[in-house]
C-alpha positions as CSV (number, residue, x, y, z in Angstrom):
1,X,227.7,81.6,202.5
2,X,224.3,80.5,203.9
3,X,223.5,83.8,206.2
4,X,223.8,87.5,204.9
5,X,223.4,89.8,207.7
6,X,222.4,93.6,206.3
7,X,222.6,96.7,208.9
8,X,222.0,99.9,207.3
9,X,223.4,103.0,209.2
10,X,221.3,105.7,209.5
11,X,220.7,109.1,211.5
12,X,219.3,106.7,214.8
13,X,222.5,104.6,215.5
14,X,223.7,102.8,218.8
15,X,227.5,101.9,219.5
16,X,228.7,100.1,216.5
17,X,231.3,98.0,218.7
18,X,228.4,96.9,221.4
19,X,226.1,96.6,219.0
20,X,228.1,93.9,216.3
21,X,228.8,92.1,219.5
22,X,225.2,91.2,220.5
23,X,224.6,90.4,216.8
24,X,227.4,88.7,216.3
25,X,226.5,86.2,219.2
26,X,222.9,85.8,218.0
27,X,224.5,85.1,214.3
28,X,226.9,82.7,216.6
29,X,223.4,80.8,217.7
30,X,222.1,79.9,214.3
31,X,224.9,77.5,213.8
32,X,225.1,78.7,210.3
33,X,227.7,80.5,208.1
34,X,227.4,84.4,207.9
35,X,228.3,87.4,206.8
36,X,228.0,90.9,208.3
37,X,227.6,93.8,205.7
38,X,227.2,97.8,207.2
39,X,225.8,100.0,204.9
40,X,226.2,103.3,206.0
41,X,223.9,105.5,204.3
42,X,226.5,108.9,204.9
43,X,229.6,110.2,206.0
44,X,229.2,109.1,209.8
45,X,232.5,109.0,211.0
46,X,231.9,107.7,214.6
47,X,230.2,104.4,213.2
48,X,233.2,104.4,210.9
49,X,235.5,104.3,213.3
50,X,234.0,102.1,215.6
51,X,234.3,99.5,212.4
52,X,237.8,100.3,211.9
53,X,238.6,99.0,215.3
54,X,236.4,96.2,215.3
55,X,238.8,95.5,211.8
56,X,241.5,96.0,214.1
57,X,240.5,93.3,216.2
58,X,240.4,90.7,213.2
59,X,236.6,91.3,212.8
60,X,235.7,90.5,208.8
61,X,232.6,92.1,207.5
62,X,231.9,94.2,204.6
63,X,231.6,98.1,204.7
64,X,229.4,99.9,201.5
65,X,230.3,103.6,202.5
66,X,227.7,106.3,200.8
67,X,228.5,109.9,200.0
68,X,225.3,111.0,201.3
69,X,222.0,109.8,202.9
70,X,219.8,107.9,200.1
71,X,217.4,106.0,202.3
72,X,217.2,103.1,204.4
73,X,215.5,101.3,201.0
74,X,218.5,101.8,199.1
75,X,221.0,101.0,201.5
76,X,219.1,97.4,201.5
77,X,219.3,97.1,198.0
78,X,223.1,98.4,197.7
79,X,223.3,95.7,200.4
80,X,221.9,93.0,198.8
81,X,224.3,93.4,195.5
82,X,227.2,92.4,198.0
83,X,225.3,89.6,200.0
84,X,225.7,86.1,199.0
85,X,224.1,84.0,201.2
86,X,220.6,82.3,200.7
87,X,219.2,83.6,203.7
88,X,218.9,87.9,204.4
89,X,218.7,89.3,207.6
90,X,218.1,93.0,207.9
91,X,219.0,94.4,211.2
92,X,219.0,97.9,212.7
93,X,222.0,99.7,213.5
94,X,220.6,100.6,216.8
95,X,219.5,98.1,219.7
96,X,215.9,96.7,219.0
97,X,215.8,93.2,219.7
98,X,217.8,90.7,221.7
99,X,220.2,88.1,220.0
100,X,218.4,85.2,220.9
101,X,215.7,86.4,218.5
102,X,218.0,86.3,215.3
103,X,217.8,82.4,215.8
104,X,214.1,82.6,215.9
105,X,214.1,84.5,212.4
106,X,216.0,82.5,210.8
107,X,214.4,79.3,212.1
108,X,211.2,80.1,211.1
109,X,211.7,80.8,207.1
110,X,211.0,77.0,206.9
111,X,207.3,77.4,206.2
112,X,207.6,80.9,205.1
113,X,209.3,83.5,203.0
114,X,209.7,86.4,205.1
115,X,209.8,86.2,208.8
116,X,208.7,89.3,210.4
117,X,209.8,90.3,214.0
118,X,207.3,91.4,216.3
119,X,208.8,93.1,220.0
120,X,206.4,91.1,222.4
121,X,206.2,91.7,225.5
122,X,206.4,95.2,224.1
123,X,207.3,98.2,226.1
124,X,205.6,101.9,226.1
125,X,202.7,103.5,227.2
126,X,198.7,103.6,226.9
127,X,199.2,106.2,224.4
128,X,202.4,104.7,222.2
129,X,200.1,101.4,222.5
130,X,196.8,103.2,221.1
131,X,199.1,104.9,218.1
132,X,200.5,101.5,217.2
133,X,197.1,100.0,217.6
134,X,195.3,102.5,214.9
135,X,197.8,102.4,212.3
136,X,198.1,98.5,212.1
137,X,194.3,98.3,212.1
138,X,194.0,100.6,209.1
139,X,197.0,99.0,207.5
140,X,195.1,95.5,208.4
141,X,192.4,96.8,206.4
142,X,193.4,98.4,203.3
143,X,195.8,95.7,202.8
144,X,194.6,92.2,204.1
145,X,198.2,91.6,206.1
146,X,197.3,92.2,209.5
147,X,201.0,92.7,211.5
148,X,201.2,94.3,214.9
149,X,205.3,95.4,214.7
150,X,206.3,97.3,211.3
151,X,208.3,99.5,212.6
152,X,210.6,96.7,213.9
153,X,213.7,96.2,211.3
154,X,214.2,92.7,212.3
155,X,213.5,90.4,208.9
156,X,214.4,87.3,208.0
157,X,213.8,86.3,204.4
158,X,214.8,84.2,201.3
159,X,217.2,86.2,199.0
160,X,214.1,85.9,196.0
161,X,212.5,88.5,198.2
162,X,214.9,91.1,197.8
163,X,215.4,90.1,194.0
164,X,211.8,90.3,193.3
165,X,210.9,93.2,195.3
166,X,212.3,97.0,194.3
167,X,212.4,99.3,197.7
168,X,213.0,102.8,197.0
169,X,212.2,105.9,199.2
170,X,210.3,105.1,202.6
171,X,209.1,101.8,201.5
172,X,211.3,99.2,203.8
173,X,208.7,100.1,206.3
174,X,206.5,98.2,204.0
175,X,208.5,95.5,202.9
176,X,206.2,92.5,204.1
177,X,203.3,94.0,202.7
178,X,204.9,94.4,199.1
179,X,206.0,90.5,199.5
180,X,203.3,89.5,200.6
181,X,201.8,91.1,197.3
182,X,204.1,89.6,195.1
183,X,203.0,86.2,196.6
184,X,205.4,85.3,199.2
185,X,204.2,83.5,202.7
186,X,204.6,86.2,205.1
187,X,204.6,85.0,209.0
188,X,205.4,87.5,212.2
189,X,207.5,86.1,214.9
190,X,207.5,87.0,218.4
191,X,211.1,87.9,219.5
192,X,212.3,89.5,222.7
193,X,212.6,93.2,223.2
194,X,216.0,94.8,224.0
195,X,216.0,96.6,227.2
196,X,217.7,99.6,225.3
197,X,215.5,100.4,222.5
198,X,214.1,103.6,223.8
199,X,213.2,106.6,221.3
200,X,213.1,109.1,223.3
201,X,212.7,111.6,220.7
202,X,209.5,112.8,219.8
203,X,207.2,112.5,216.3
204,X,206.7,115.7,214.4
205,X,203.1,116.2,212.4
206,X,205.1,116.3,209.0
207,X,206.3,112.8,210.0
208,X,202.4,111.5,210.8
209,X,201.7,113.0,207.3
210,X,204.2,111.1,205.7
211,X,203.3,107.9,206.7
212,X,199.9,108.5,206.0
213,X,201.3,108.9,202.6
214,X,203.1,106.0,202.3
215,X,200.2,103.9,203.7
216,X,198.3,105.4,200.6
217,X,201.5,104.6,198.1
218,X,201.1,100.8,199.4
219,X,197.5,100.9,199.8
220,X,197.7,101.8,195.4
221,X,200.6,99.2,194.9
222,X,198.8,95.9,196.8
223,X,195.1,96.3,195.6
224,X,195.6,98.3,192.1
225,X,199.2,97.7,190.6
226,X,197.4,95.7,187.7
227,X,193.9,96.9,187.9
228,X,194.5,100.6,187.6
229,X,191.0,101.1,185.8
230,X,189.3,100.4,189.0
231,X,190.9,102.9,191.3
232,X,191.1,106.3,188.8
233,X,187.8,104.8,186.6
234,X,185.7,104.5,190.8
235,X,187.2,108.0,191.4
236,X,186.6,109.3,187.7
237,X,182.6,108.1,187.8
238,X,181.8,109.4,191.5
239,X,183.4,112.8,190.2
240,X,181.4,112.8,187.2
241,X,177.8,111.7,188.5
242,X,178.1,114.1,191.2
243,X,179.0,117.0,188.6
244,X,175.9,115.6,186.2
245,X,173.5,115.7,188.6
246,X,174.5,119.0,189.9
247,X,174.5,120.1,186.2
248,X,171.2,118.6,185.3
249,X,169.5,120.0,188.6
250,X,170.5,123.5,187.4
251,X,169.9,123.1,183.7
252,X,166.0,122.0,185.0
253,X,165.8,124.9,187.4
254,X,166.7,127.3,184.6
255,X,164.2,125.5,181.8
256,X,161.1,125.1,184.3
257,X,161.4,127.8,186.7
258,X,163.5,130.6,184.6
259,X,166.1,130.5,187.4
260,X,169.4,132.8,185.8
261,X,172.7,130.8,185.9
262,X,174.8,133.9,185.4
263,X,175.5,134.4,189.0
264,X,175.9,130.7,190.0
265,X,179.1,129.9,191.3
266,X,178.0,126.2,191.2
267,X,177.3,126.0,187.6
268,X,181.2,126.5,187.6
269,X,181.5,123.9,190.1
270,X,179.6,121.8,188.6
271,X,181.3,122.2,185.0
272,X,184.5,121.3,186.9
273,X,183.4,118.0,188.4
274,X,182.5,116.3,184.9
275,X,185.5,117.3,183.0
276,X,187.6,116.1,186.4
277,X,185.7,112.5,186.5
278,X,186.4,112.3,182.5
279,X,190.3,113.1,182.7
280,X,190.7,110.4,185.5
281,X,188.8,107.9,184.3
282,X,191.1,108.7,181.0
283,X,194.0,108.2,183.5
284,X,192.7,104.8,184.3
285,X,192.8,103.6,181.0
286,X,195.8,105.0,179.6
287,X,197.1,102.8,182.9
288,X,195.4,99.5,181.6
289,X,197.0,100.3,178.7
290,X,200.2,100.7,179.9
291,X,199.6,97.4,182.2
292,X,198.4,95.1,178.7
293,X,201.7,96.2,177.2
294,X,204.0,94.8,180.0
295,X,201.3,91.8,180.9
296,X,204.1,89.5,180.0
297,X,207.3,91.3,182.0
298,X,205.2,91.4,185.2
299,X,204.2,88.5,188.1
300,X,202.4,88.8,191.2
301,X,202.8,85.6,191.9
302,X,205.0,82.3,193.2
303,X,205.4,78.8,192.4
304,X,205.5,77.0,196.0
305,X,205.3,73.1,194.3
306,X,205.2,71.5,191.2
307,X,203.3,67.9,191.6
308,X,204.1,65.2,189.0
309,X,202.3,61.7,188.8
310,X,204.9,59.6,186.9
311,X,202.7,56.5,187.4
312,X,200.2,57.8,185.3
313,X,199.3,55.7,181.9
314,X,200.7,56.9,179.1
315,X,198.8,58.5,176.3
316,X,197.8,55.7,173.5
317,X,198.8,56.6,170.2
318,X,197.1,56.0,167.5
319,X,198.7,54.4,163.8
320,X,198.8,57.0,161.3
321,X,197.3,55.4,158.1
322,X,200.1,55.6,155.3
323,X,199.6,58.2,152.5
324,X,198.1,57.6,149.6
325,X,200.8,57.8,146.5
326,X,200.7,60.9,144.2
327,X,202.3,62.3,141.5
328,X,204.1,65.1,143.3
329,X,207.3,65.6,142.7
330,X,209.4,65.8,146.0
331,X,210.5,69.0,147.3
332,X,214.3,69.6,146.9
333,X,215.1,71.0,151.2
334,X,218.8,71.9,150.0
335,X,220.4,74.0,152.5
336,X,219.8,77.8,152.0
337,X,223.6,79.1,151.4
């Protein structure tokens, strides 16, 4: 099997039956032997059904049925323990792209590990365009990836992505970011647009706030996975310089111009912020730590060519001298029963 097609279900789902059609005639385009595997990450009985007719019709795919909603992440990596082809392609249940662009994904993992689908031309408003806009920017930055399309679910990628790479909670958002950490080539691939996709519901503040959350988780995972001491031990010094200095401005006042401290909320304040800086930089290295201890189980990195030069001379060797006789009596190296 050289193509394994994931689509994990989730609460936003189109028509199962119209949907596996469209996919199934962009799989169709590849020219390459593939798989379909649903995921559906609940009890959703219409999606269900729709299967059970396309089963009907002598459709063969593979159905992973969950007894409640664990995340898109975990659907992908339930997916991935039933996929055997060489190739994964995650798709959405619900319209996104158009089949022609399954081709281009999987035609473009030559160069590259994970081919990333961008919608271009790209529907939506001045607005939706300016939201898009800041958060790939900031991403851009804090990360050194810059992609214009994360929130597309159209990837194409070499199965040592997913086996390398552990998604849990939100983080399939992020899934090029964290290969491209672990040293795969990450490239993003214009596709077409489906006329369809249309979200037409609306994005609550808690849902902002989450991202900006998850933007922090991989913001900590891409720059400070292995260098822990740099992030808690920068936060841990500011903290305590700024809590020193506040101290040592109040201890002078009360020495050189008898200023009581009694009634200082800021000698509190003050107190707080140096024992604060000292507990995270403590953080930071009981992390290094933790990292030297598993130096050996972890890589950030992969091999993409090993170069050999068989016409290069061969070493001389030099004759060992023969040894000079002695005395000794020979060692007896009888077997050890």
């Amino acid at each position: 099997m050289n193509l394994s097609i994931i689509v994990p279900v989730g609460s936003r789902r189109s028509d199962i039956v119209e949907l596996y059609a469209e996919y199934k005639r962009g799989a169709d385009a590849t020219g390459r032997s593939y798989e379909f595997i649903f995921v559906l990450d609940g009890p959703y009985r219409d999606t269900a059904a729709g299967l059970a007719k396309l089963r009907e019709r002598g459709e063969k795919f593979v159905v992973v049925g969950l007894t409640r909603s664990s995340g898109e992440a975990t659907a992908l990596m339930i997916g991935l323990e039933q996929a055997r082809g060489e190739i994964i392609l995650t798709l959405p249940a619900y319209f996104q792209i158009e089949p022609v662009g399954i081709a281009t994904l999987v035609n473009a993992l030559g160069p590259c590990d994970v081919a990333v689908a961008r919608r271009w031309p790209r529907a939506g408003g001045a607005l939706e365009r300016l939201r898009r806009g800041i958060f790939h920017s900031f991403l851009a930055r804090v990360t050194g990836l810059k992609l214009h399309d994360l929130g597309c679910s159209a990837r194409a990628m070499k199965r040592a992505v997913l086996e390398e790479i552990t998604l849990y909670g939100d983080q399939h958002r992020f899934l090029p970011l964290l290969a491209f950490r672990q040293g795969f080539r990450v490239s993003e691939i214009d596709v077409p647009q489906s006329p369809r996709d249309r979200y037409t519901g609306g994005y609550r503040i808690r849902e902002y706030a989450h991202r900006f959350l998850d933007i922090f988780t991989v913001f900590f995972l891409v720059r400070f996975t292995k260098k822990p001491l740099r992030f808690f031990g920068m936060l841990g010094v500011s903290t305590f310089l700024i809590g020193a200095v506040l101290l040592t401005y109040m201890v002078i006042d009360r020495i050189f111009f008898e200023v009581g401290l009694s009634n200082r909320p800021a000698l509190l304040l003050s107190s707080l912020l140096v024992v604060l800086g000292l507990q995270l930089f403590a953080i930071g290295l009981l992390g290094e730590l933790i990292i030297f201890t598993h130096a050996k189980g972890l890589k950030d990195y992969q091999v993409d060519e090993i170069f050999e030069f068989p016409d290069a001379p061969a070493p001389t060797l030099t004759a060992t001298p023969p040894l000079e006789k002695s005395n000794s009596r020979p060692v007896d190296l009888a077997p050890i029963e």
